[in-house]
N, C-alpha and C positions, 0 to 999 in steps of 0.2 A: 220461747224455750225450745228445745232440740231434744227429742226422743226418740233412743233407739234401744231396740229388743235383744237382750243379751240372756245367756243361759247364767247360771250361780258361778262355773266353773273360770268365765271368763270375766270375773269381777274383778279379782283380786290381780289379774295382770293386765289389765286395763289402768286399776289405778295404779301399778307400780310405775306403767309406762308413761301416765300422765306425771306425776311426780318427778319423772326423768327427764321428761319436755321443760319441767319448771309451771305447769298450769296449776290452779289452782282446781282443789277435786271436793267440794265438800258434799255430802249430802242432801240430795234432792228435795223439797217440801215443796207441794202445791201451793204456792201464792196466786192474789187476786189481782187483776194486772191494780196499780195503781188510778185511782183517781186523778182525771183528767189526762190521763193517758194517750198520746198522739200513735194513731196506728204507723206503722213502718214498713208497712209491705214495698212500699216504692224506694224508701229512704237505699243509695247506693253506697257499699261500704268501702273505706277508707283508710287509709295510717290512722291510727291512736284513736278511732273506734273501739268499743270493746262490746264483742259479744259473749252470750252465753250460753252452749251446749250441756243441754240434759239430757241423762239416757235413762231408758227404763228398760227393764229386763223381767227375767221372772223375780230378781231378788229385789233388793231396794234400788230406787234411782241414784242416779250419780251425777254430779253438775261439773262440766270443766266452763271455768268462765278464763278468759283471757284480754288480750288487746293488740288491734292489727299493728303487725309489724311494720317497721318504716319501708320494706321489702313489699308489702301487702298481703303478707301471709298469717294466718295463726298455724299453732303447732294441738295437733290432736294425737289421743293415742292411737296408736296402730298405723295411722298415717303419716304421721311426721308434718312436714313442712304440706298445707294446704293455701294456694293461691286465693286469697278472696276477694280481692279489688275489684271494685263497678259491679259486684254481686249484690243482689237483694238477700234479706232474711231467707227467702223461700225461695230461691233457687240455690244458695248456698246449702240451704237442708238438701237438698236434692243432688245437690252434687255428690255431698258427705254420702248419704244413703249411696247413690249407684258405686261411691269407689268403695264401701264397707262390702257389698254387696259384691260386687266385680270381686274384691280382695281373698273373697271365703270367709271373711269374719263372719258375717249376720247372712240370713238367708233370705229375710225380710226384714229388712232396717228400718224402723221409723224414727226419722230424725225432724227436731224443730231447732230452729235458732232463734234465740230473741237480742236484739240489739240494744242491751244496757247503758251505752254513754256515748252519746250522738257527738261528737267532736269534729271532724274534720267536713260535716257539712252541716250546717247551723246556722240560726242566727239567734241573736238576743233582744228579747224585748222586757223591757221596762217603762218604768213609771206610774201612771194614771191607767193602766190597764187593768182588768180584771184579773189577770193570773199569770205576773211579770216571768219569764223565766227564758230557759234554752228552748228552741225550737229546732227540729228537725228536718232540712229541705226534702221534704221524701214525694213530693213533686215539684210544678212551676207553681211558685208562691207570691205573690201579689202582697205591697204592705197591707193593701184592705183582707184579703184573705188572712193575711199574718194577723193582725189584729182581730178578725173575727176569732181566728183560733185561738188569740190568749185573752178571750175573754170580753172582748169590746173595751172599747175607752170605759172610763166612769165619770160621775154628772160633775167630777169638777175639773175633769181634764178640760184642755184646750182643743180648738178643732182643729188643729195642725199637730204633726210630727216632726222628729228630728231624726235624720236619715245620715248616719255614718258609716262610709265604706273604705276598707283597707285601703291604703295609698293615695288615698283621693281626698286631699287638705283641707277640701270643702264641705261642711257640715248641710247636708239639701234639708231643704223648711218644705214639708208635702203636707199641703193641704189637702185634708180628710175629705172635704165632699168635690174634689178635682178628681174625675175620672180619663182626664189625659191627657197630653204632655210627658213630656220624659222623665224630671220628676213630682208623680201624682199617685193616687190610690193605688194606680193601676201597675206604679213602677213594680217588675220582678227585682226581686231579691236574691241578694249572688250570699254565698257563702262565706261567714266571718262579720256580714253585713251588722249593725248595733241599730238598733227603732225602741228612740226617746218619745214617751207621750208627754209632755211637761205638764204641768195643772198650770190652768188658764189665767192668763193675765186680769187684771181686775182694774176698771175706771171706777169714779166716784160721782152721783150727779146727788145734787143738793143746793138747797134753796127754796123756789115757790116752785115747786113741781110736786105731786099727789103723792108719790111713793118713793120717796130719799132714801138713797144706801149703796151699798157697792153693786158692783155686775159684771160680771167676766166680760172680757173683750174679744168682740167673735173678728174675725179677719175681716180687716175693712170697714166696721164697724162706722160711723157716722156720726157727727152730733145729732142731729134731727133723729138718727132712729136710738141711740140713747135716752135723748129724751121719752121717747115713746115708752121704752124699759121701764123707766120709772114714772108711769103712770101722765104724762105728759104737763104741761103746765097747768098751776093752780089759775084762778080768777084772777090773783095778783098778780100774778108772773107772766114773763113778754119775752117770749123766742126770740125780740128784734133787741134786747137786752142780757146776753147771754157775756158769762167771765170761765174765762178757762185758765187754770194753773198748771203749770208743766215745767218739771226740771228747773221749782222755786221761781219760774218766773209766769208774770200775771199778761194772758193776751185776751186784750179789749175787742180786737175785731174779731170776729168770730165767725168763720163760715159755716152755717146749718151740714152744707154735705159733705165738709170736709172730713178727714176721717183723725180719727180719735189714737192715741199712744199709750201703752201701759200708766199705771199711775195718774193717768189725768185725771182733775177734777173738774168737774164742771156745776157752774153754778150758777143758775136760774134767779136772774135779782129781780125785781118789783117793776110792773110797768111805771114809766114817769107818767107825772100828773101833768 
């Protein structure tokens, strides 16, 4: 928020001037920033960001909230047209203060900006995250970073992402514990970018194995270390006798390390006598 010192006398044509710019002027109240709240001190403003100017004075505060112009300007009162583009929160306050100040308006301006609707630098994250939403580039953001800040995966996401960026036809699959390559945890994230966590594919092992049922399928995943998931073979059951089903059809040969496909089932039959 944006706080600046105004006497009672200078209230009433302040709002009249805001009204004429077309800002909106309502009445200031101290809110708490919101829960889960990304700080934006770095975040750089943009077209069709909207920020919010509150002033305080000796009377009641006053809030002009707006949205940058495709120009890069907001319009404030007493200044008109204000350039804000590649400005942070806090130096845009500071710019407002020295021109209110410079102008004769205020003698001592304290001004805050808060950045209400992060839009032209962002990205989005959903799915199996903790707290899916809009994010704000307000530094270099890493999808592992992106993801810690919306909360971590959860226990039934998958260990891979789905990584989509404007223009670019190809959907990247960035495995979560890949710290590098081009794309991995480590990829920075452009603006507009979308980060899909999807919930985790799931095999099936059953049969004479200890612990039958489903189990998410981790990248790369194995028959032999399946098995072991499920508690590994019974007395009766024979790893040198394994049936796998896949996309309705039944394969008899079966490699222990070979790796395993969503849906499959696998099934642990009786050693022969």
């Amino acid at each position: 928020m944006m706080k600046i010192r105004m006497a009672h006398s200078l209230v009433l044509p302040l709002l009249m001037a805001a009204a004429a710019a077309g800002a909106q002027v309502p009445t200031a109240r101290p809110t708490p920033a919101p829960a889960g709240a990304v700080p934006n001190d770095g975040y750089r403003l943009a077209p069709d960001d909207e920020v919010e100017v509150t002033i305080f004075g000796q009377g009641p505060g006053q809030v002009v909230k707006t949205r940058v112009k495709s120009d890069g300007t907001i319009t404030l009162p007493f200044l008109g047209a204000v350039q804000v583009r590649n400005q942070t929160a806090r130096e845009l306050a500071a710019d407002i203060a020295a021109r209110l100040r410079s102008g004769g308006y205020f003698v001592k301006p304290v001004v805050n900006v808060e950045v209400t609707q992060f839009v032209s630098s962002s990205v989005t994250v959903f799915g199996e995250v903790g707290t899916p939403g809009i994010y704000p580039l307000d530094l270099q953001l890493t999808v592992g970073m992106t993801l810690a800040r919306a909360g971590g995966t959860r226990g039934t996401s998958a260990d891979f992402a789905i990584l989509k960026r404007v223009g670019d036809p190809v959907e990247h699959r960035i495995l979560l514990s890949d710290l590098s390559g081009e794309w991995s945890a480590a990829t920075l994230l452009e603006a507009k970018d979308t980060l899909f966590v999807p919930v985790a594919p799931v095999i099936y092992v059953y049969g004479q194995v200890n612990s039958p049922g489903s189990f998410p399928l981790k990248t790369g995943m194995t028959v032999r270390q399946a098995l072991a998931r499920a508690g590994g073979p019974t007395l009766a059951g024979s790893t040198r006798n394994v049936t796998i089903f896949r996309d309705g059809e039944k394969l008899k040969k079966v490699d222990l390390d070979g790796e395993l496909k969503a849906e499959d089932s696998v099934f642990i039959n009786e050693k022969w006598l």
